[in-house]
Structures are given as structure tokens and as C-alpha cells.
C-alpha positions, 0 to 999 in steps of 0.5 A: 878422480881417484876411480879411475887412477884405481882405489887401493886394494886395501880399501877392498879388506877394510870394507869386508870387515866393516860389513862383517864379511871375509875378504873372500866372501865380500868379493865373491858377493860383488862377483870379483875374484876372490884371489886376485882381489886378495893377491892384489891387497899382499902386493900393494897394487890398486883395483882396476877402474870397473873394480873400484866404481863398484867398491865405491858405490858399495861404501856409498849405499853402506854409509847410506845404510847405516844413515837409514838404521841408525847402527852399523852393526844393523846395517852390516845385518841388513845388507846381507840378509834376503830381502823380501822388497828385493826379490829375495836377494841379500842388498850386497848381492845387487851392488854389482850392477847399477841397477841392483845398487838403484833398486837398494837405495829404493829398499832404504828410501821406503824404510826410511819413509816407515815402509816394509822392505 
């Protein structure tokens, strides 16, 4: 499984940008280290196995995301803006636990099933 080998650092930037972040900022929202993270996408190297669970996961409940909105523009937006379902967290702020990805993917069911979230 390529999470365990590591997924590219390069992945890491690609996401940022289609979520209308910075690399820095999208890593500090995922509580990674900005430098490193970014050290690592220069010198070509790969995320460690944690790293890369968590930037798969995060490109899963993206793409479901823009599933639920129709638009990635609205996605991107959704994502990172605070949300009330949510305690008042931004959905990327909860993507660094397992937990806080469930807790979206909730957020998106009950949108998508007509509910405010």
C-alpha cells in the first residue's frame, strides 16, 4: 500500500493549492510542520506513513466534499470556514484525527440529506 511506502511530498502541495491554501498554511491546519513538509516537496523525498494516512484521508473527505457540493470552489470554501455542526471548527482543522475526519463526514451526510451543518 503506497501509504506505507510514503506518498510523495508533492501530493502534500497539490492538495493545498486545490483547497485554496499555501503549503504552509494547509500544513499548519493538519498540525504538520510547515518546514519540513516543505524541505521535503524541494528534496523530492516522500511523507512518513502517519503523514501520509492523514493526507490521504484528507483528499478523501475533499473529494467527498465537492461530491456533497456539487463545486470544488464550494468545497475548498466549506472546508475552511467554521462550522456551527461542528463546534465552531473549520472541517480541515478535524482532519488531523480519525475522529474529527468521522465527525465531517457526518457534517457532509446531513447536508447532503437536506440538514444544516
Amino acid at each position: 500500500m503506497r501509504i506505507r511506502k510514503g506518498v510523495p511530498a508533492t501530493h502534500l502541495a497539490s492538495l493545498a493549492k486545490a483547497l485554496g491554501l499555501s503549503t504552509r498554511d494547509f500544513c499548519a491546519a493538519l498540525r504538520m510542520k510547515p518546514a519540513t513538509q516543505e524541505r521535503r516537496i524541494r528534496e523530492g523525498r516522500v511523507l512518513l506513513q502517519h503523514e501520509s494516512d492523514l493526507l490521504v484521508r484528507t483528499a478523501m473527505v475533499f473529494a467527498r466534499t465537492i461530491q456533497v457540493f456539487g463545486d470544488r470552489g464550494k468545497a475548498s470554501n466549506w472546508m475552511r470556514q467554521e462550522v456551527i455542526a461542528l463546534g465552531g471548527a473549520t472541517p480541515l482543522s478535524l482532519l488531523d484525527t480519525g475522529i474529527g475526519a468521522d465527525l465531517v463526514e457526518r457534517a457532509l451526510t446531513a447536508i447532503e440529506h437536506g440538514h444544516p451543518a
